[in-house]
C-alpha positions in Angstrom: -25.7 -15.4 -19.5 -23.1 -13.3 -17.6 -20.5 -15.0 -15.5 -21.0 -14.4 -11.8 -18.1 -13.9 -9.0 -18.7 -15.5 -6.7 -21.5 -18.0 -7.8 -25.4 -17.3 -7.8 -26.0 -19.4 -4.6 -23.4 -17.3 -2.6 -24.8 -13.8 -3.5 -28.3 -15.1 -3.0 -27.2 -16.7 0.5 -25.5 -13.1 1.0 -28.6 -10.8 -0.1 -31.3 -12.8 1.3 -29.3 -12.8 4.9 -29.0 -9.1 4.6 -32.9 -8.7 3.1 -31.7 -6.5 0.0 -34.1 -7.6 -2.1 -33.5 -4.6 -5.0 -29.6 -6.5 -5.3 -31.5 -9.4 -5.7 -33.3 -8.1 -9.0 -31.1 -6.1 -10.5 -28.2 -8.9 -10.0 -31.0 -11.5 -11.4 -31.6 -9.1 -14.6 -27.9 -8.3 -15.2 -27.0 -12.3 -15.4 -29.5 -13.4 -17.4 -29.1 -10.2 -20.1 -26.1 -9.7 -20.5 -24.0 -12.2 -22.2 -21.0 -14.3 -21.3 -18.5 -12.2 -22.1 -19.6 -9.4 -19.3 -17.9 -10.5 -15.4 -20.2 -9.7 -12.8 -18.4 -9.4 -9.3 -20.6 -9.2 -6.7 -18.9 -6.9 -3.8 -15.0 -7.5 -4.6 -12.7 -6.9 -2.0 -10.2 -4.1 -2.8 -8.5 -4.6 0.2 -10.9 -2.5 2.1 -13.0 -1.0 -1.2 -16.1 -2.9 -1.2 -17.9 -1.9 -4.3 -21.5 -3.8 -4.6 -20.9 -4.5 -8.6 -18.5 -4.5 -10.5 -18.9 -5.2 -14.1 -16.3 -6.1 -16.4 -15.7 -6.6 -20.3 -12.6 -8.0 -22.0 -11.3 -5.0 -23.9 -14.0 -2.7 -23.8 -14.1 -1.3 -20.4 -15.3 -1.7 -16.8 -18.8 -0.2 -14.5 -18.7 0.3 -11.1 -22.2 0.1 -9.2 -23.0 1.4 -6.2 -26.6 -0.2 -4.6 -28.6 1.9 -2.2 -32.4 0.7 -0.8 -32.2 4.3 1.3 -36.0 6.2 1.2 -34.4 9.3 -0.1 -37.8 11.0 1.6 -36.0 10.2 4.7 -33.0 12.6 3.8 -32.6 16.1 2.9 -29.9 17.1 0.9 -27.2 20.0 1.0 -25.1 20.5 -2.1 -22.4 22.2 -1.2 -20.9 25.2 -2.1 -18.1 24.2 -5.1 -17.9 22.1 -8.1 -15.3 19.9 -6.4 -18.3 18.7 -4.0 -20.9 16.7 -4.2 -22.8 17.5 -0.9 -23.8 15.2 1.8 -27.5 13.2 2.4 -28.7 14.7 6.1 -31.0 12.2 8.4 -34.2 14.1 8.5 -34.9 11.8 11.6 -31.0 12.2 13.6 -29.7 15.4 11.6 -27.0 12.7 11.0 -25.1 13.4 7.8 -23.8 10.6 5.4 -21.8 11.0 1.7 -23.8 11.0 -1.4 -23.7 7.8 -2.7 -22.5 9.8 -6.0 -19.0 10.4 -3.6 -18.9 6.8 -2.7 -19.2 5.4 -6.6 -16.1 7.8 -7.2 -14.1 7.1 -4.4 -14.2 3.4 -6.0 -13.1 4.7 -9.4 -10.4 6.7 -8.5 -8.5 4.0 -6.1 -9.0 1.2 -8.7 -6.8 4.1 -10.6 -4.8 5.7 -8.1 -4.1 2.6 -5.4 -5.2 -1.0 -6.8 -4.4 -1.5 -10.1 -0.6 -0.8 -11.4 -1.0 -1.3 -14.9 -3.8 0.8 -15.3 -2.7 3.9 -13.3 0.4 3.5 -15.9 -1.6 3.4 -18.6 -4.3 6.3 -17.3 -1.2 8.3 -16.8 -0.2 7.8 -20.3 -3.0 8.3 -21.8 -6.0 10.2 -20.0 -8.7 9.1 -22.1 -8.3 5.4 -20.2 -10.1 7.3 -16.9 -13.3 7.1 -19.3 -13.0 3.3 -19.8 -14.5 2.7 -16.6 -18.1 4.1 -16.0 -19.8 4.6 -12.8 -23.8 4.5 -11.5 -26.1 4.5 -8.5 -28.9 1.9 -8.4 -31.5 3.7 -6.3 -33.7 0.2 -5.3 -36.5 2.3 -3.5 -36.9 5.7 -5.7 -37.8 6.6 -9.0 -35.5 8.2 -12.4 -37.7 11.3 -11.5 -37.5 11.1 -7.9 -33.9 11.1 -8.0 -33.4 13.9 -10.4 -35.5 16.0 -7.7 -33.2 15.4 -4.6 -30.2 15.6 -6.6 -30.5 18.6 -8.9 -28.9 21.3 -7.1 -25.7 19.2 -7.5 -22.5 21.0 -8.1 -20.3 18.7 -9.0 -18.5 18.7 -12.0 -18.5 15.0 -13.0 -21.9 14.6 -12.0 -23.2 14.5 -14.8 -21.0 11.4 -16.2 -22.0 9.0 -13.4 -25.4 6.9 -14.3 -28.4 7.3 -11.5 -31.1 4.5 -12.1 -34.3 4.2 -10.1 -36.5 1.3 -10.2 -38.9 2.6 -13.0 -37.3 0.4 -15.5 -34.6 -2.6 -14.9 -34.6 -3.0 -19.1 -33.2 0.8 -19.3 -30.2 -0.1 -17.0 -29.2 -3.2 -18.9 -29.5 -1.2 -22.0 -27.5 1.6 -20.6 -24.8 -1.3 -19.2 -24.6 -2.4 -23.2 -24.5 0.7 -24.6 -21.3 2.4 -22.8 -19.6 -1.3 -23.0 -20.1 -1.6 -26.2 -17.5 0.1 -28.0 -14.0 -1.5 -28.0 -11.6 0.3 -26.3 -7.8 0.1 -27.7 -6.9 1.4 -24.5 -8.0 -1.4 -22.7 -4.7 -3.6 -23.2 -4.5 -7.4 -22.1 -2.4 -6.1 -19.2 -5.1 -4.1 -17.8 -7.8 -6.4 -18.3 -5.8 -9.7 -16.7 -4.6 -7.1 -13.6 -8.2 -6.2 -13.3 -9.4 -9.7 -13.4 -6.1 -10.6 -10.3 -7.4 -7.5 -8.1 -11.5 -8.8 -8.2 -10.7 -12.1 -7.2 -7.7 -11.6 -5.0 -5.3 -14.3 -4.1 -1.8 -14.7 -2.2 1.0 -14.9 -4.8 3.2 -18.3 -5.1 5.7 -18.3 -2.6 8.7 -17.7 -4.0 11.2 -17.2 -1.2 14.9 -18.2 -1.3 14.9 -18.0 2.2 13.9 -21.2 4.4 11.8 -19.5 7.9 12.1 -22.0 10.5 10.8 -20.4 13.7 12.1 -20.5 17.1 10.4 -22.2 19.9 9.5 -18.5 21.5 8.7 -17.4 17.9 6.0 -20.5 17.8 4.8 -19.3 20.9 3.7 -16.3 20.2 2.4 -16.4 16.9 -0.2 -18.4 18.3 -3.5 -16.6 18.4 -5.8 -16.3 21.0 -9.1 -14.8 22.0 -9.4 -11.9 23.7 -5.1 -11.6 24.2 -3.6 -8.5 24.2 0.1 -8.5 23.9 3.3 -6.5 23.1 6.1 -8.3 20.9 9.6 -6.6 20.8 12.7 -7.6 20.0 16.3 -6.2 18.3 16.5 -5.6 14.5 16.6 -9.3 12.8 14.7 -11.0 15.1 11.7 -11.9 13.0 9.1 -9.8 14.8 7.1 -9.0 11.4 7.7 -12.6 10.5 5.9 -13.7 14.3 2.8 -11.2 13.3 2.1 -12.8 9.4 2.2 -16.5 10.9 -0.1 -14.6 14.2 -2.1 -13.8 11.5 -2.4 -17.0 9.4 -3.1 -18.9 12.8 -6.1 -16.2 13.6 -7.6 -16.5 10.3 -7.8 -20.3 10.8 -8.9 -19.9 14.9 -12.1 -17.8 13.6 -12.7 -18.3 10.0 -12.8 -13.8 10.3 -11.0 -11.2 8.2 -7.8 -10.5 10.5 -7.1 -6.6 10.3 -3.3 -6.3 10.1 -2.3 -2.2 10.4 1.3 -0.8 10.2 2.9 2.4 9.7 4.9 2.6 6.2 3.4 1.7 2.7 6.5 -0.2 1.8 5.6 -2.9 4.9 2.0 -3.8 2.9 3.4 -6.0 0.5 6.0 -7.3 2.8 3.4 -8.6 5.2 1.0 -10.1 2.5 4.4 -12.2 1.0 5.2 -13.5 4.4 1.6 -14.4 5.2 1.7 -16.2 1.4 5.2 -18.0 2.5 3.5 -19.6 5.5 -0.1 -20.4 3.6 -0.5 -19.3 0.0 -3.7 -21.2 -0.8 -6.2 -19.1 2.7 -8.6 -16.5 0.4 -6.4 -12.8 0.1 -9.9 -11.1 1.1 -9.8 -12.4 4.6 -6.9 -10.2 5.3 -7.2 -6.7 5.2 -3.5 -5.2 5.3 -3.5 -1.3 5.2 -1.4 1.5 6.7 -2.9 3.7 9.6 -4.0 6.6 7.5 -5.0 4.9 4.7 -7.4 2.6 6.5 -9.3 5.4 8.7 -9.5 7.1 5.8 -11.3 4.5 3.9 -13.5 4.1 6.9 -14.4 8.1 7.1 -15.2 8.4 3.5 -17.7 4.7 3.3 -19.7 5.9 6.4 -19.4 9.2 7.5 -19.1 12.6 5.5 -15.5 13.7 6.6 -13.6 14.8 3.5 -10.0 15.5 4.4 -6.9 14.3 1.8 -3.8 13.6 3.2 -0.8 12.1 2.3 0.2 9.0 3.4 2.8 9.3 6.3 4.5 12.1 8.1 7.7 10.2 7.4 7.1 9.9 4.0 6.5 13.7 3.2 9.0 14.9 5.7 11.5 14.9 3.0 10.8 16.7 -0.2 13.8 15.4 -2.2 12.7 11.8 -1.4 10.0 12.4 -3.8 11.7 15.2 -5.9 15.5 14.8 -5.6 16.9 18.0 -6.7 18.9 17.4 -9.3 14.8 16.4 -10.6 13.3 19.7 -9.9 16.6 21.5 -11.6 14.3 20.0 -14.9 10.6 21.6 -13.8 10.7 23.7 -10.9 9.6 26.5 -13.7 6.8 24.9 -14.0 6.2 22.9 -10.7 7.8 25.0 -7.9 8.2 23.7 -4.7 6.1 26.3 -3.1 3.0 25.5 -5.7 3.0 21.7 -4.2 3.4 22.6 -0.8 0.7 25.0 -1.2 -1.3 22.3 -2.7 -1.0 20.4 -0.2 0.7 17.4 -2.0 4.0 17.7 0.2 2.8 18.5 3.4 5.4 19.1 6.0 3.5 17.1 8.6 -0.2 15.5 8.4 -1.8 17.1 11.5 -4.3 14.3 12.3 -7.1 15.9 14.3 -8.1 12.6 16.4 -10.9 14.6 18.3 -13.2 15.3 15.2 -12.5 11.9 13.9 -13.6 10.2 16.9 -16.6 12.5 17.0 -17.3 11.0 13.4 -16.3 7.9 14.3 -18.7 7.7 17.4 -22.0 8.7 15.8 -21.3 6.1 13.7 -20.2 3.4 15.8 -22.5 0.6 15.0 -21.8 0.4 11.4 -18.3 0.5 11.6 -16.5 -3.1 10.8 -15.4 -4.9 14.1 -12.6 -7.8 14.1 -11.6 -11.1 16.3 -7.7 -9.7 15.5 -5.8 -6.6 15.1 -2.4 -6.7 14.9 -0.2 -3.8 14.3 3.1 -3.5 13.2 5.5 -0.8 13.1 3.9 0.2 16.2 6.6 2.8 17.3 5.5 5.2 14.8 2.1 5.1 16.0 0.4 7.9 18.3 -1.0 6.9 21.7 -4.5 8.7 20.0 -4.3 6.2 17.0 -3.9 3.4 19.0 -7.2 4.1 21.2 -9.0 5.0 18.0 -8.1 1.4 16.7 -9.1 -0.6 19.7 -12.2 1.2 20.9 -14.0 1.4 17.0 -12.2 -1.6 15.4 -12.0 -4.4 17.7 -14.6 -6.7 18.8 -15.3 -7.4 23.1 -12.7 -10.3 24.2 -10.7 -9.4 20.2 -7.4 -10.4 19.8 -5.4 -7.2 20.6 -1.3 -7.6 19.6 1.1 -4.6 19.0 4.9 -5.8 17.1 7.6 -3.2 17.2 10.3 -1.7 19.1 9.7 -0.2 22.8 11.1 3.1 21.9 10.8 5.9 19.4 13.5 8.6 18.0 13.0 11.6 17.3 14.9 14.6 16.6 18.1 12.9 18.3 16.1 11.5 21.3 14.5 8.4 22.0 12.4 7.9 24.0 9.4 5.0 25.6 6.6 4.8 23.3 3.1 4.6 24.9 0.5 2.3 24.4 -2.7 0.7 25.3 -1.7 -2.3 26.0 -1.1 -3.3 29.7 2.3 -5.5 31.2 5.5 -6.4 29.9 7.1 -6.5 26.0 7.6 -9.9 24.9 11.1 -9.9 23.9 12.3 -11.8 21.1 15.6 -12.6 22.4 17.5 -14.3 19.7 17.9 -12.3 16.3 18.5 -14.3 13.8 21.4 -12.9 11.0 22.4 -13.8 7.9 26.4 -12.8 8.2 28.4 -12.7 11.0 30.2 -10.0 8.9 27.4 -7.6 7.8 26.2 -7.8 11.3 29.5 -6.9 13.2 29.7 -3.8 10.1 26.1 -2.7 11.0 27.0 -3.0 15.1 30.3 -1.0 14.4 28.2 1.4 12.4 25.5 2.4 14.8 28.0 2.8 17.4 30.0 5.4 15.5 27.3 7.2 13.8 24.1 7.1 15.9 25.7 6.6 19.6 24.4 3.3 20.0 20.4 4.4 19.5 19.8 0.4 18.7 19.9 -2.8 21.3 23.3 -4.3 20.5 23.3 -8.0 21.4 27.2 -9.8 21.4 27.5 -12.3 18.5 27.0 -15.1 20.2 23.5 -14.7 21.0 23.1 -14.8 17.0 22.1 -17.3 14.7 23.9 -16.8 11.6 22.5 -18.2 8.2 25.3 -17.8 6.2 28.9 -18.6 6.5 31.4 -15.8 6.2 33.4 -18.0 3.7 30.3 -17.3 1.5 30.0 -13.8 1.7 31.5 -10.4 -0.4 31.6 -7.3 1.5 33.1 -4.4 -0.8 34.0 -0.7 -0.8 34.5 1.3 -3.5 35.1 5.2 -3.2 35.0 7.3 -6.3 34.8 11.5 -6.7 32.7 11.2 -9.5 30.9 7.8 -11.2 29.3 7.2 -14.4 26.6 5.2 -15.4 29.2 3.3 -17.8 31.2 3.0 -14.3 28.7 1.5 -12.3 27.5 -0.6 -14.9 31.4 -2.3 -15.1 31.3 -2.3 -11.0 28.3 -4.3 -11.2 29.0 -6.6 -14.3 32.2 -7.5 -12.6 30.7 -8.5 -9.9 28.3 -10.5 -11.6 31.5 -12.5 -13.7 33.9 -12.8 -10.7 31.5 -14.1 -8.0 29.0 -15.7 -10.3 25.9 -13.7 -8.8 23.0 -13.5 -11.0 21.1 -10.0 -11.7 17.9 -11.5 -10.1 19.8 -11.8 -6.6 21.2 -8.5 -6.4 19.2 -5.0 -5.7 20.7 -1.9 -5.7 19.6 1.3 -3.5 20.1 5.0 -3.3 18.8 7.6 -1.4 17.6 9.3 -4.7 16.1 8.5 -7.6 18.2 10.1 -10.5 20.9 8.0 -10.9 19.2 5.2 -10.3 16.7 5.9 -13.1 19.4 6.9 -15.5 21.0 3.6 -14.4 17.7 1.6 -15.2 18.0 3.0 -18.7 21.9 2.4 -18.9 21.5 -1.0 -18.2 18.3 -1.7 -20.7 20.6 -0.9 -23.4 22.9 -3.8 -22.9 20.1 -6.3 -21.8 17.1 -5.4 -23.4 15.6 -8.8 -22.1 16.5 -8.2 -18.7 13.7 -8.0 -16.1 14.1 -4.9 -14.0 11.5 -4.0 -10.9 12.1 -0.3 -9.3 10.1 1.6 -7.2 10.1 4.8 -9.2 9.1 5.4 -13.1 11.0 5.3 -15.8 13.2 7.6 -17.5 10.8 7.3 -20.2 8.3 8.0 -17.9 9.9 10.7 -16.1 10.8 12.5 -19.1 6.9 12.7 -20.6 5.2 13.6 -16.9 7.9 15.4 -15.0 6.3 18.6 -15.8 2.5 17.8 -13.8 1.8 16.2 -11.3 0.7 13.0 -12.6 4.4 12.1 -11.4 3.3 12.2 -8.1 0.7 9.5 -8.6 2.9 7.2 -10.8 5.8 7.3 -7.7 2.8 6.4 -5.4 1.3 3.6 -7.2 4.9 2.0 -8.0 5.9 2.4 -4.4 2.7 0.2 -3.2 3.2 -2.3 -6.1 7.3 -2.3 -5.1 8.4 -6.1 -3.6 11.2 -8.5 -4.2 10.7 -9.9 -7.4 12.7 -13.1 -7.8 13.3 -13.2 -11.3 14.3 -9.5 -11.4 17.3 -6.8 -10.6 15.6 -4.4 -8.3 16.5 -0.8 -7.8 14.7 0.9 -5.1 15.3 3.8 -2.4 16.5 3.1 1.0 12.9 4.5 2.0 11.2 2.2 -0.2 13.2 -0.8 0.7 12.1 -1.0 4.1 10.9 -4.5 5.1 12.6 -6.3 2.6 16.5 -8.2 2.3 18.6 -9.0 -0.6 21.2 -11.3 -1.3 23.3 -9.0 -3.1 22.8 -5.5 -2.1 24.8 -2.4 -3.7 24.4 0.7 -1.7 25.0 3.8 -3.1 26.2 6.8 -1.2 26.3 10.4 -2.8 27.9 13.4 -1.0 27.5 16.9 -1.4 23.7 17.5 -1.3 22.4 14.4 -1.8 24.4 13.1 1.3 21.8 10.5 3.2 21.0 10.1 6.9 23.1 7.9 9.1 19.9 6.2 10.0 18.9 5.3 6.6 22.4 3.9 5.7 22.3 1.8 8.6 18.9 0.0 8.2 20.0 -0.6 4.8 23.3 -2.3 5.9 20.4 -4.8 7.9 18.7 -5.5 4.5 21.6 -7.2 2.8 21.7 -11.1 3.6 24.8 -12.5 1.8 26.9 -9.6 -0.4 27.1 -6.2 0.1 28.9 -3.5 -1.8 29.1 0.1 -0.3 29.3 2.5 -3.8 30.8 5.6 -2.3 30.2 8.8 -4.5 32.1 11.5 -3.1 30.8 11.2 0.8 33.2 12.2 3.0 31.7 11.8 6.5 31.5 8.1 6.2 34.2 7.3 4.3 36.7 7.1 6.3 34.7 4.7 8.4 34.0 1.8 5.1 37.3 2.6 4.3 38.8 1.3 7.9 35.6 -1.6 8.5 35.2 -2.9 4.8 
């Protein structure tokens, strides 16, 4: 017999409760023919991606199974008009139109390669012929092979034809299909893949591994407490622990109504940073109950599972705004021949600004209303970045009558040199965190001086004494070094000597750029001396660069190591500023490069805020703020 995630009794509680009785055959068949080498996860949470079946095989390959008891005599069907399309199912009944479940089968695929699973978007990347490792079908519970091949046969699609459609004519042909295409070892399906497959069906919050003790203030108790039907505002200057009050908020909501907590934020970067601090204060509650997602990605998810909006965007506004964040230029020097600018702009890959029509996807939103997921809690963090529209969309779709409501960011938002007071939806006062807590007395007083000089005092600047300050000054190394030009064989010495004088270990100590080049190059440097050294970056390779930089493919590699990107304690991490966000370090080198690749003030200074203990400013022929380390360092 097969082994069944979670156990027979729970998926039979499940099915019977939501009278599917075709899951209840099928799954029945499947355990008892197939052996115990096949895994049979019974709707695994993706963080969002609820797949009905998954079926997995150690070293031969994966299917994904998408269930549907739908009367296809109830739906008419329009195909489409290109081979990029695979047409939508219209309501005979409401005229209501809903994605094939072909679309929905895919849409599993391609995030299990493109946004759940690291090792194997690596190893897709690599290698291509890894995509076919994973098959895909649609169970039709109430039609027939032949009934299906009727409503479906003016399909366009391309890859159609590689995705199984089973009726009910024969349960013995689907098992037999199942053992066929898994049959075959596949040398492409490495140990890695199949043990990061196996962590990402049955999710669970890592080991906490923090350094750092978190003992929260009185006011920080307070309002981490959850509560039904409270809607709130927490603000508070940078270092106050306001992300820190919304992952305990969170933990204390999932254990007030045993219900998935819907935690939304802004940035990518902030995912993993909010799923470590929920693990710091309860590593052993289930990973599933806590869906964590930025804005876009989540109504995305939601558009493409219910309705038939098809729309890609990229992930943030903020994120695309700047081209060489993705591409530095000194990277498309190497393949602009082949990968202009204008091509990926065109493409739609790099688009200046996401325009996020929030009147057509309410409209789609609304007809659907009644299937759409509904949560106790929302919390949302970052919430300056968000629109007034996304807010509304959130709270009148998403949340349940008398739901925990709670919005965590700053009151204000900048913007082209102006700041300004965000608007929300929630009524009454910002809670104000009023006591940041620091970790240097001397980092802190560089960051104040910083923001004063450079961006006209944009942040709240509280006197020192309203601090609490984790780590002495006696224990701290603030540095700056100023150079014209620097080497990788230079850096590598700035850093080693670091390491031998201070005694600070290459696991404490990150180091961050505004590009990616030299850091890269740096990477490789470094692997040279220590081969055995553990290094965690939120970019590829050089390796990696060098054999995709001319397609596209480099795109989805910098996007699937920024998601998987978090503070590794047993490894030297290299990261962008961008990339960084949400996270500190103990030892934090921060590059700065003049001439073209000269970063923002803004940037510089929320990476000054990320360091904890030991901070050394790399200066690389920027003049505008050298003058200013040169005087405060």
């Amino acid at each position: 017999m097969a082994t069944l995630y979670p156990s027979e009794d729970k998926i039979e509680k499940d099915i019977v409760e939501r009278e599917k009785d075709g899951e209840i055959v099928l799954i029945a068949a499947l355990n008892e023919k197939l052996d115990d080498s096949y895994e049979i996860y019974y709707k695994p949470f993706l963080n969002g991606d609820v797949p009905d079946l998954i079926i997995l095989r150690e070293g031969h390959g994966a299917y994904v199974i998408e269930i549907k008891d739908i009367d296809l005599d109830d739906y008419s069907y329009d195909a489409g008009n290109s081979s990029n399309d695979f047409g939508k199912l219209i309501n005979n009944a409401t005229n209501f139109a809903v994605p094939t479940p072909y679309e929905q089968v895919e849409w599993y695929k391609n995030n299990l390669y493109n946004s759940h699973a690291h090792a194997l978007t690596i190893a897709n990347l690599c290698n291509p012929s890894l995509y076919s490792a994973i098959k895909t079908a649609v169970y039709f519970t109430n039609a027939t092979n032949s009934q299906i091949a009727e409503k479906f046969a003016s399909c366009l699609h391309r890859d159609r034809i590689y995705i199984k459609a089973w009726g009910n004519d024969n349960i013995n042909t689907i098992i037999d299909n199942i053992k066929f295409d898994l049959d075959r070892r596949n040398g492409l399906c490495s140990d890695e893949v199949y043990q990061e497959m196996q962590s990402i069906l049955k999710p669970k919050f890592t080991e906490n591994t923090a350094t750092n003790e978190i003992n929260l203030s009185n006011q920080q108790v307070t309002l981490s407490q959850s509560k039904a039907a409270q809607q709130i505002k927490i603000t508070g200057p940078v270092g106050c622990g306001k992300t820190v009050v919304l992952a305990k908020r969170a933990v204390n909501a999932y254990e007030r109504t045993n219900e998935r907590v819907l935690i939304l934020c802004y940035n990518v970067p902030l995912i993993n940073y909010i799923e470590d601090k929920i693990s710091y204060f309860d590593n052993s509650l289930p990973r599933d109950m806590f869906l964590i997602l930025h804005f876009h990605g989540f109504i995305l998810q939601q558009l493409y599972r219910h309705t038939s909006f098809k729309l890609y965007w990229t992930d943030t506004d903020e994120e695309m705004l700047e081209f060489e964040e993705i591409f530095p230029v000194q990277d498309i020097s190497d393949v602009e021949e082949h990968f202009p600018k204008r091509e990926l702009l065109t493409a739609g890959v790099f688009d200046k600004k996401n325009i996020l029509d929030m009147d057509e996807i309410n409209k789609f939103l609304e007809d659907v209303k009644d299937m759409l997921p509904k949560f106790d809690t929302i919390l949302i963090d970052e919430v300056q970045e968000f629109e007034y529209e996304w807010l509304q969309c959130i709270k009148t779709y998403f949340l349940k009558p008398k739901g925990e409501y709670v919005l965590v960011g700053q009151e204000t938002h900048s913007f082209s040199n102006k700041t300004k007071k965000i608007k929300t939806n929630v009524k009454g006062k910002w809670n104000n965190l009023s006591v940041p807590y620091r970790f240097s007395y001397a980092i802190d007083i560089l960051a104040n001086e910083f923001q004063r000089t450079f961006l006209n005092n944009k942040y709240e600047i509280y006197h020192p004494v309203e601090a609490k300050f984790l780590v002495p000054d006696s224990d701290c190394v603030i540095k700056y070094h100023f150079f014209e030009e620097l080497q990788l064989e230079e850096l590598y010495s700035i850093l080693a000597g670091y390491v031998e004088d201070y005694g600070i270990r290459p696991e404490e100590i990150s180091i961050v750029a505004h590009h990616i080049a030299k850091l890269r190059g740096f990477e490789q440097y470094y692997l040279s001396y220590h081969p055995e050294q553990n290094i965690h970056t939120s970019f590829e390779s050089k390796y990696q660069f060098d054999h995709l930089k001319r397609s596209q493919k480099l795109y989805r590699l910098r996007k699937i190591k920024k998601s998987q990107f978090r503070i590794e304690p047993d490894a030297l991490k290299l990261s962008t500023i961008h990339n960084f966000k949400g996270y500190e370090s103990d030892t934090l080198f921060l590059i700065l490069e003049g001439r073209r690749h000269r970063v923002t003030d803004e940037l510089i200074y929320k990476a000054i805020n990320k360091c904890r203990k030991n901070l050394i400013v790399i200066n690389i022929n920027d003049y505008s703020h050298h003058e200013f380390f040169e005087n405060n360092i």
